[in-house]
C-alpha positions in Angstrom: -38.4 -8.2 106.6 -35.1 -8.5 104.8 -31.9 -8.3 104.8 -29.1 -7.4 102.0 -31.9 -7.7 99.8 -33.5 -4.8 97.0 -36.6 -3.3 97.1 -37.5 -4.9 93.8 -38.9 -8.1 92.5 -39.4 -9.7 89.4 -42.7 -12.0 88.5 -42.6 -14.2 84.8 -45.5 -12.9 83.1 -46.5 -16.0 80.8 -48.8 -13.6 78.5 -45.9 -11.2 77.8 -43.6 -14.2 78.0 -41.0 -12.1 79.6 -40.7 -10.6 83.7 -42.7 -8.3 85.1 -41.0 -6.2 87.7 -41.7 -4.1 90.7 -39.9 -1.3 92.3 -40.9 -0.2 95.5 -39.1 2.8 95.9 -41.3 4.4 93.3 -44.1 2.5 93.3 -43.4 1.5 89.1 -44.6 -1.5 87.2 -42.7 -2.6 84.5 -45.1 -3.5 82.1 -47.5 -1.0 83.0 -50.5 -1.7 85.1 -49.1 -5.5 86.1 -47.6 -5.4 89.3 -48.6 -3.3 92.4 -46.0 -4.0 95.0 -48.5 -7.1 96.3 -47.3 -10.7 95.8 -50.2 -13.4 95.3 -49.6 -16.6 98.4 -49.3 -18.6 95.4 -46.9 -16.9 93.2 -43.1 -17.5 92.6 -40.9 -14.2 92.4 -37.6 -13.0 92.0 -35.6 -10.6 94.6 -32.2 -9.5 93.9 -29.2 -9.9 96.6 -27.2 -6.6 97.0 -24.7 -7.9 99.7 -23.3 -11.7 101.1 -26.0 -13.5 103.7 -29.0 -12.0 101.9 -32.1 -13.1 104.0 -36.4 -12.7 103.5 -39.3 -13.6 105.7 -42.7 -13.3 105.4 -45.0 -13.1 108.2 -48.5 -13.2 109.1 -49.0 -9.5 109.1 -48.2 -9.1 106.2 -51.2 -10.3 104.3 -52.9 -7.4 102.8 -56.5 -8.0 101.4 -56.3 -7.1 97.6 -59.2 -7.9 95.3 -57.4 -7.4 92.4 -54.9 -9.9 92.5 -51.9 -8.0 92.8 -52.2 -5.9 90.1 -53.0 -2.0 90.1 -56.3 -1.1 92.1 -57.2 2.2 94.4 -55.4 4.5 95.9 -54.4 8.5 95.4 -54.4 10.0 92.0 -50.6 11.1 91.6 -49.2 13.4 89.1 -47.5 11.6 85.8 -43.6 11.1 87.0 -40.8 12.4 84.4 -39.8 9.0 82.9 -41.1 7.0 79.9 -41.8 3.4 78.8 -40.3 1.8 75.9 -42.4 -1.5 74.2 -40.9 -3.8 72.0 -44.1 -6.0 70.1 -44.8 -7.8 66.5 -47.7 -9.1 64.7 -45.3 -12.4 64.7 -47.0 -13.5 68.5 -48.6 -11.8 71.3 -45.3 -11.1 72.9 -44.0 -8.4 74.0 -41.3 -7.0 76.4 -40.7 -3.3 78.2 -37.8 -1.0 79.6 -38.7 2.3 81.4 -36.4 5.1 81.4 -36.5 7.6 85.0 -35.5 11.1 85.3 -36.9 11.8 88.5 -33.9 10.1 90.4 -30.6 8.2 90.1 -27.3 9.1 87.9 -27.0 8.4 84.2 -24.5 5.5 85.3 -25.3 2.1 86.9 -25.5 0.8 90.7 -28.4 3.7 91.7 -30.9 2.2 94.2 -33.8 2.6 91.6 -31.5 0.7 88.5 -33.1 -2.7 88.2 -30.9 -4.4 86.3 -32.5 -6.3 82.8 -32.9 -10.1 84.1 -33.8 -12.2 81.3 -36.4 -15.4 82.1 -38.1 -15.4 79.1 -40.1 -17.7 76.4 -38.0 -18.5 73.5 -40.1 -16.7 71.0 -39.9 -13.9 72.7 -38.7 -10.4 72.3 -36.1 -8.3 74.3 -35.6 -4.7 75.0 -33.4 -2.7 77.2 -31.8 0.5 78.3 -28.7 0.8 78.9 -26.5 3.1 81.4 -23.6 5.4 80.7 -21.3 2.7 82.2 -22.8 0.4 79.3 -24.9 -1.9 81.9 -28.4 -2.9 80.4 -31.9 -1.8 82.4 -35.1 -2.8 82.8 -35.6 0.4 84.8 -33.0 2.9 83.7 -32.3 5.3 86.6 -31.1 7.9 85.0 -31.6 10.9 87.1 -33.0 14.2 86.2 -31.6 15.7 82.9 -29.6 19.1 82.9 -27.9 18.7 79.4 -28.7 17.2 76.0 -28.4 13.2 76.7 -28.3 10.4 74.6 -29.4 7.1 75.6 -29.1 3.8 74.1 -31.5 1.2 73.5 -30.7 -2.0 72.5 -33.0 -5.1 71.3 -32.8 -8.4 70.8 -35.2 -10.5 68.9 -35.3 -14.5 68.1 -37.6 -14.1 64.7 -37.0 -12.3 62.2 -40.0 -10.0 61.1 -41.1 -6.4 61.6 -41.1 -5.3 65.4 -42.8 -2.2 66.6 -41.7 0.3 69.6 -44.2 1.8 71.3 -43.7 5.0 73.8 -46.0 5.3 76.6 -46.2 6.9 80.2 -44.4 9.9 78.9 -46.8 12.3 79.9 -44.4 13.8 83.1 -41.5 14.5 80.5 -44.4 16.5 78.0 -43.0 19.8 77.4 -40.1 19.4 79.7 -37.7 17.7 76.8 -37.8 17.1 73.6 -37.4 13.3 72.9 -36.3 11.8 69.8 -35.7 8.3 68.6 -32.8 7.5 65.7 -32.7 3.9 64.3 -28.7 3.7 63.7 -29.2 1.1 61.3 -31.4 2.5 58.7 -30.5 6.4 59.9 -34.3 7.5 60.8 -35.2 9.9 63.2 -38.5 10.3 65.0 -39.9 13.2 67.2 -41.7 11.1 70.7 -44.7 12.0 72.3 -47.0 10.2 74.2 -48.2 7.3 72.1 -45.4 7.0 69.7 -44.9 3.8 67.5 -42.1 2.9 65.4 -42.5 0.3 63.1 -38.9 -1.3 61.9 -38.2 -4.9 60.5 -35.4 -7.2 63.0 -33.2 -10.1 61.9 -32.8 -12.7 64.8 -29.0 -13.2 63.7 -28.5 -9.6 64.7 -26.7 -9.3 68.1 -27.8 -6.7 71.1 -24.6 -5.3 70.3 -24.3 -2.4 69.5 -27.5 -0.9 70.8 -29.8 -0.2 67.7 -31.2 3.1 68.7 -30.4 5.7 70.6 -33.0 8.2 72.5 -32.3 11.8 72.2 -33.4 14.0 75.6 -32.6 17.8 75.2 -32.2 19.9 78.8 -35.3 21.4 79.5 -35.0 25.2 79.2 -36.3 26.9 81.9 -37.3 30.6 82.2 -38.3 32.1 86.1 -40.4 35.0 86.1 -40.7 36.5 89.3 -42.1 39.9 88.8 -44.8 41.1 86.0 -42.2 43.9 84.8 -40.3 41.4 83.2 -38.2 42.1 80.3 -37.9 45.8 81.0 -41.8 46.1 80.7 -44.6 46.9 83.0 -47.3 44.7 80.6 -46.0 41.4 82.5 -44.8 39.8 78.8 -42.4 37.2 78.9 -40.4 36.5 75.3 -38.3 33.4 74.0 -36.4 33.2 71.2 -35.3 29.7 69.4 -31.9 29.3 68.2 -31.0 27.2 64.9 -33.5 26.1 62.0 -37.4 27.0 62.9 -40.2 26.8 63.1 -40.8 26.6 67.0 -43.5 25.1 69.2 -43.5 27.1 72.1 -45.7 25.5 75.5 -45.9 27.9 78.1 -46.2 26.2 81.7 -46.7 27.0 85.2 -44.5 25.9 87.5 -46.3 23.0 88.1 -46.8 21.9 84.2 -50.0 23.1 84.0 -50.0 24.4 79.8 -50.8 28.2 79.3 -50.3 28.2 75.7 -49.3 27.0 73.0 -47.3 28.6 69.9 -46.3 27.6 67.0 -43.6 30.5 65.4 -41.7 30.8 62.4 -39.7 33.5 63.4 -38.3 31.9 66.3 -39.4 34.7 69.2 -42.4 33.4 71.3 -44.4 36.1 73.4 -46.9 35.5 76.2 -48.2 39.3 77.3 -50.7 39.2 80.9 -48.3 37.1 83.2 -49.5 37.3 86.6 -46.3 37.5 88.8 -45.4 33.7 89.5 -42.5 31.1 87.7 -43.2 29.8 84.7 -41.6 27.2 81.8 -41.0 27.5 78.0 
Protein backbone atom coordinates (compact mmCIF):
# COMPACT_ATOMS: atom_id res chain seq x y z
CA UNK A 1 0.00 0.00 0.00
CA UNK A 2 1.06 3.63 -0.53
CA UNK A 3 0.54 6.75 -0.26
CA UNK A 4 1.58 10.00 -2.42
CA UNK A 5 3.68 7.68 -4.05
CA UNK A 6 3.96 6.61 -8.20
CA UNK A 7 3.29 3.48 -9.73
CA UNK A 8 6.83 3.21 -10.86
CA UNK A 9 10.14 2.01 -9.48
CA UNK A 10 13.53 2.12 -10.48
CA UNK A 11 16.19 -0.96 -9.81
CA UNK A 12 20.28 -0.25 -10.64
CA UNK A 13 21.03 -2.77 -13.14
CA UNK A 14 24.95 -3.39 -12.54
CA UNK A 15 25.25 -5.25 -16.13
CA UNK A 16 23.78 -2.26 -17.98
CA UNK A 17 25.36 -0.01 -15.33
CA UNK A 18 22.40 2.23 -15.51
CA UNK A 19 18.40 1.79 -13.77
CA UNK A 20 16.08 -0.34 -14.83
CA UNK A 21 12.60 0.84 -14.34
CA UNK A 22 9.09 -0.37 -14.00
CA UNK A 23 5.82 1.16 -14.78
CA UNK A 24 2.84 -0.46 -13.52
CA UNK A 25 0.29 1.25 -15.23
CA UNK A 26 1.37 -0.43 -18.37
CA UNK A 27 2.99 -3.14 -17.40
CA UNK A 28 6.56 -1.73 -19.38
CA UNK A 29 10.17 -2.58 -18.64
CA UNK A 30 12.67 -0.25 -19.38
CA UNK A 31 15.29 -2.25 -20.62
CA UNK A 32 13.24 -4.68 -22.10
CA UNK A 33 12.59 -8.08 -20.64
CA UNK A 34 14.34 -6.86 -16.97
CA UNK A 35 11.72 -5.95 -14.70
CA UNK A 36 8.19 -7.50 -14.29
CA UNK A 37 6.47 -5.34 -11.72
CA UNK A 38 7.93 -8.06 -8.87
CA UNK A 39 10.63 -6.85 -6.49
CA UNK A 40 13.18 -9.57 -5.12
CA UNK A 41 13.08 -9.51 -0.66
CA UNK A 42 16.51 -8.69 -1.20
CA UNK A 43 16.67 -5.98 -3.63
CA UNK A 44 17.01 -2.17 -3.13
CA UNK A 45 14.63 0.07 -5.37
CA UNK A 46 13.67 3.42 -6.05
CA UNK A 47 9.87 4.92 -5.88
CA UNK A 48 9.25 8.36 -6.69
CA UNK A 49 7.15 10.89 -4.24
CA UNK A 50 4.42 12.74 -6.19
CA UNK A 51 3.02 14.71 -3.07
CA UNK A 52 4.40 15.84 0.80
CA UNK A 53 4.14 12.77 3.51
CA UNK A 54 4.79 10.10 0.85
CA UNK A 55 4.38 6.66 2.73
CA UNK A 56 4.99 2.58 1.56
CA UNK A 57 4.35 -0.67 3.31
CA UNK A 58 4.85 -4.00 2.51
CA UNK A 59 2.99 -6.71 3.90
CA UNK A 60 2.85 -10.36 4.17
CA UNK A 61 0.42 -10.83 1.40
CA UNK A 62 2.15 -9.52 -0.77
CA UNK A 63 4.74 -12.15 -1.52
CA UNK A 64 4.02 -13.60 -4.89
CA UNK A 65 5.90 -16.88 -5.78
CA UNK A 66 7.97 -16.00 -8.96
CA UNK A 67 10.56 -18.41 -10.33
CA UNK A 68 12.13 -16.14 -12.40
CA UNK A 69 13.42 -13.73 -10.11
CA UNK A 70 11.51 -10.83 -11.05
CA UNK A 71 12.06 -10.59 -14.34
CA UNK A 72 9.48 -11.39 -17.33
CA UNK A 73 7.90 -14.96 -17.06
CA UNK A 74 4.10 -16.22 -18.09
CA UNK A 75 1.21 -14.78 -18.50
CA UNK A 76 -1.26 -13.71 -21.65
CA UNK A 77 0.12 -13.07 -25.01
CA UNK A 78 -0.80 -9.24 -25.57
CA UNK A 79 -0.69 -7.41 -28.79
CA UNK A 80 2.64 -5.13 -29.50
CA UNK A 81 1.59 -1.58 -27.87
CA UNK A 82 2.24 1.71 -30.15
CA UNK A 83 5.54 2.93 -28.61
CA UNK A 84 9.24 2.14 -29.26
CA UNK A 85 12.60 1.61 -27.44
CA UNK A 86 15.56 3.60 -28.02
CA UNK A 87 19.35 1.83 -27.05
CA UNK A 88 22.21 3.71 -26.67
CA UNK A 89 25.49 0.90 -26.69
CA UNK A 90 29.41 0.89 -27.90
CA UNK A 91 31.97 -1.65 -28.50
CA UNK A 92 33.93 0.68 -25.82
CA UNK A 93 32.17 -1.65 -22.57
CA UNK A 94 29.24 -3.76 -22.22
CA UNK A 95 27.15 -0.83 -21.18
CA UNK A 96 24.31 0.30 -22.28
CA UNK A 97 21.35 2.58 -21.37
CA UNK A 98 17.42 2.78 -22.84
CA UNK A 99 14.47 5.43 -23.26
CA UNK A 100 11.06 4.30 -24.58
CA UNK A 101 8.81 6.56 -26.35
CA UNK A 102 4.54 5.83 -25.72
CA UNK A 103 1.86 6.72 -27.95
CA UNK A 104 -0.77 4.82 -26.53
CA UNK A 105 -1.39 7.40 -23.69
CA UNK A 106 -0.29 10.71 -22.02
CA UNK A 107 0.21 14.36 -23.78
CA UNK A 108 3.42 15.24 -25.67
CA UNK A 109 4.30 17.53 -22.53
CA UNK A 110 5.44 16.50 -19.07
CA UNK A 111 3.62 15.62 -15.60
CA UNK A 112 1.33 12.60 -17.36
CA UNK A 113 0.83 9.66 -14.93
CA UNK A 114 2.88 7.27 -17.36
CA UNK A 115 6.08 10.09 -17.77
CA UNK A 116 8.78 8.57 -15.64
CA UNK A 117 11.10 11.04 -15.39
CA UNK A 118 15.04 10.10 -16.54
CA UNK A 119 16.78 9.45 -12.88
CA UNK A 120 20.38 9.08 -13.34
CA UNK A 121 22.30 6.34 -10.84
CA UNK A 122 24.68 5.13 -12.99
CA UNK A 123 28.44 3.71 -13.37
CA UNK A 124 30.85 6.26 -14.51
CA UNK A 125 31.58 4.68 -17.77
CA UNK A 126 28.50 4.52 -18.64
CA UNK A 127 26.24 5.86 -21.29
CA UNK A 128 23.08 8.08 -21.20
CA UNK A 129 20.07 8.42 -23.30
CA UNK A 130 16.82 10.21 -23.05
CA UNK A 131 13.63 11.56 -24.50
CA UNK A 132 12.59 14.56 -23.94
CA UNK A 133 8.95 16.29 -23.58
CA UNK A 134 7.50 19.29 -25.45
CA UNK A 135 7.99 21.25 -22.19
CA UNK A 136 11.83 20.21 -22.55
CA UNK A 137 11.78 17.69 -19.43
CA UNK A 138 13.95 14.51 -20.14
CA UNK A 139 12.22 10.72 -20.04
CA UNK A 140 13.05 7.54 -19.49
CA UNK A 141 9.47 6.66 -20.55
CA UNK A 142 8.29 9.46 -22.76
CA UNK A 143 4.40 9.62 -22.45
CA UNK A 144 3.66 11.15 -25.33
CA UNK A 145 0.17 10.30 -26.16
CA UNK A 146 -1.28 9.08 -29.35
CA UNK A 147 -0.06 11.05 -32.52
CA UNK A 148 -2.65 12.99 -34.74
CA UNK A 149 -0.08 15.30 -36.61
CA UNK A 150 3.53 15.06 -37.79
CA UNK A 151 5.72 15.24 -34.43
CA UNK A 152 9.11 15.74 -33.70
CA UNK A 153 10.80 14.48 -30.79
CA UNK A 154 14.08 14.97 -29.39
CA UNK A 155 16.56 12.72 -28.11
CA UNK A 156 19.43 13.64 -26.38
CA UNK A 157 22.65 11.59 -25.15
CA UNK A 158 25.26 11.86 -23.11
CA UNK A 159 28.34 9.82 -23.08
CA UNK A 160 31.62 9.88 -20.71
CA UNK A 161 34.11 8.19 -23.61
CA UNK A 162 34.60 9.32 -26.49
CA UNK A 163 34.23 6.50 -29.34
CA UNK A 164 31.52 5.41 -31.70
CA UNK A 165 28.06 4.72 -30.02
CA UNK A 166 25.35 2.78 -31.68
CA UNK A 167 21.29 3.35 -31.32
CA UNK A 168 19.36 0.63 -31.58
CA UNK A 169 15.33 0.68 -32.27
CA UNK A 170 13.39 -2.08 -30.79
CA UNK A 171 9.76 -2.94 -29.61
CA UNK A 172 8.38 -0.92 -32.46
CA UNK A 173 6.40 -3.42 -33.88
CA UNK A 174 2.68 -1.66 -32.51
CA UNK A 175 3.78 1.67 -34.46
CA UNK A 176 4.56 -0.73 -37.89
CA UNK A 177 2.58 0.81 -40.60
CA UNK A 178 0.75 3.18 -38.37
CA UNK A 179 3.74 6.06 -38.72
CA UNK A 180 6.48 6.61 -40.46
CA UNK A 181 9.57 7.08 -38.11
CA UNK A 182 12.64 8.69 -39.00
CA UNK A 183 15.79 9.51 -37.15
CA UNK A 184 18.06 12.89 -38.16
CA UNK A 185 21.48 13.22 -36.46
CA UNK A 186 21.57 17.23 -36.20
CA UNK A 187 25.15 17.13 -35.91
CA UNK A 188 26.38 15.48 -39.00
CA UNK A 189 22.72 16.15 -40.95
CA UNK A 190 21.75 12.25 -41.60
CA UNK A 191 18.53 10.98 -41.84
CA UNK A 192 17.42 7.35 -41.34
CA UNK A 193 14.04 5.60 -42.18
CA UNK A 194 13.09 3.22 -38.51
CA UNK A 195 11.77 -0.01 -38.45
CA UNK A 196 11.94 -2.65 -36.20
CA UNK A 197 15.54 -3.44 -35.59
CA UNK A 198 17.15 -0.25 -36.66
CA UNK A 199 20.82 0.58 -35.76
CA UNK A 200 22.63 3.70 -36.14
CA UNK A 201 26.12 3.73 -35.82
CA UNK A 202 27.59 7.47 -34.95
CA UNK A 203 30.93 8.45 -33.23
CA UNK A 204 30.31 10.73 -29.49
CA UNK A 205 32.86 13.10 -27.80
CA UNK A 206 32.47 12.99 -23.95
CA UNK A 207 33.14 16.89 -23.81
CA UNK A 208 29.89 17.20 -25.74
CA UNK A 209 26.98 18.33 -23.46
CA UNK A 210 23.27 16.77 -23.50
CA UNK A 211 22.41 20.05 -24.64
CA UNK A 212 20.93 20.55 -27.29
CA UNK A 213 19.45 17.15 -27.98
CA UNK A 214 21.46 15.39 -30.78
CA UNK A 215 18.69 13.86 -32.69
CA UNK A 216 15.44 14.33 -33.30
CA UNK A 217 12.73 11.47 -34.09
CA UNK A 218 10.38 12.18 -36.85
CA UNK A 219 6.57 10.50 -36.38
CA UNK A 220 4.22 11.37 -39.29
CA UNK A 221 0.10 11.18 -38.37
CA UNK A 222 -1.07 7.96 -39.37
CA UNK A 223 -3.42 8.32 -42.36
CA UNK A 224 -6.37 6.59 -41.96
CA UNK A 225 -8.99 5.56 -44.59
CA UNK A 226 -12.70 3.94 -43.11
CA UNK A 227 -14.44 1.80 -45.58
CA UNK A 228 -17.68 1.01 -44.53
CA UNK A 229 -19.42 -0.24 -47.52
CA UNK A 230 -17.85 -2.45 -50.63
CA UNK A 231 -19.25 0.29 -53.17
CA UNK A 232 -16.67 2.48 -52.14
CA UNK A 233 -15.35 5.06 -54.36
CA UNK A 234 -18.43 5.27 -56.56
CA UNK A 235 -17.91 1.45 -57.43
CA UNK A 236 -19.66 -1.72 -56.86
CA UNK A 237 -16.15 -3.98 -57.21
CA UNK A 238 -15.45 -3.04 -53.37
CA UNK A 239 -11.84 -1.19 -54.46
CA UNK A 240 -10.49 1.19 -52.25
CA UNK A 241 -7.61 3.79 -53.84
CA UNK A 242 -4.82 6.02 -52.21
CA UNK A 243 -2.88 8.44 -53.72
CA UNK A 244 0.61 9.77 -52.25
CA UNK A 245 1.30 13.39 -52.31
CA UNK A 246 4.97 14.79 -52.89
CA UNK A 247 8.11 12.85 -54.32
CA UNK A 248 7.42 8.90 -54.88
CA UNK A 249 7.73 6.15 -54.98
CA UNK A 250 5.15 4.86 -52.26
CA UNK A 251 4.95 1.76 -50.02
CA UNK A 252 1.48 1.25 -49.49
CA UNK A 253 0.37 -1.49 -46.39
CA UNK A 254 -3.09 -2.19 -46.33
CA UNK A 255 -4.49 -3.13 -42.81
CA UNK A 256 -7.55 -4.19 -41.07
CA UNK A 257 -8.74 -2.47 -38.46
CA UNK A 258 -6.87 -4.34 -36.14
CA UNK A 259 -3.26 -4.12 -38.01
CA UNK A 260 -3.59 -7.24 -39.46
CA UNK A 261 -1.42 -6.50 -43.23
CA UNK A 262 -3.54 -7.18 -46.35
CA UNK A 263 -1.05 -6.05 -48.76
CA UNK A 264 1.58 -4.62 -49.57
CA UNK A 265 2.52 -2.14 -52.52
CA UNK A 266 5.16 -0.61 -53.62
CA UNK A 267 4.00 2.34 -56.50
CA UNK A 268 5.69 4.76 -58.50
CA UNK A 269 2.93 6.56 -59.56
CA UNK A 270 1.68 7.37 -56.27
CA UNK A 271 -2.09 5.85 -56.53
CA UNK A 272 -2.38 2.48 -54.55
CA UNK A 273 -5.49 0.19 -55.30
CA UNK A 274 -6.73 -2.75 -53.36
CA UNK A 275 -9.97 -4.29 -55.59
CA UNK A 276 -12.21 -7.33 -53.33
CA UNK A 277 -12.75 -5.42 -49.97
CA UNK A 278 -15.17 -7.21 -48.07
CA UNK A 279 -17.26 -4.41 -46.28
CA UNK A 280 -15.36 -3.67 -42.97
CA UNK A 281 -12.66 -0.48 -41.86
CA UNK A 282 -9.50 -0.71 -43.08
CA UNK A 283 -5.83 1.38 -42.94
CA UNK A 284 -3.37 2.65 -45.54
Amino acid sequence: SKTNVDDFYYVFDPVAGNNASWDEGLGVSIPALSLNGNIQSFQGFWVKANAAAPTMSVEEGDKVLDLNGGGLFGGSEQGPQPMFRVELSSGINAFFDETLIHFGTGAPASGDAHDLVKFTFSHPDAPQIMSRTADGADMTLNAWGPITTATEIPVAIDVAITGDYTLRIFDAMGLMGMSCLVLEDLFTGQSIALSEGSTYTFPADEATPAEPARFLVHASAPVQYSYTDVACNGGTTGMASALGEGTGPWDYTWMDENGTVLLEQLQLNGTGQFTDLPAGDYQV
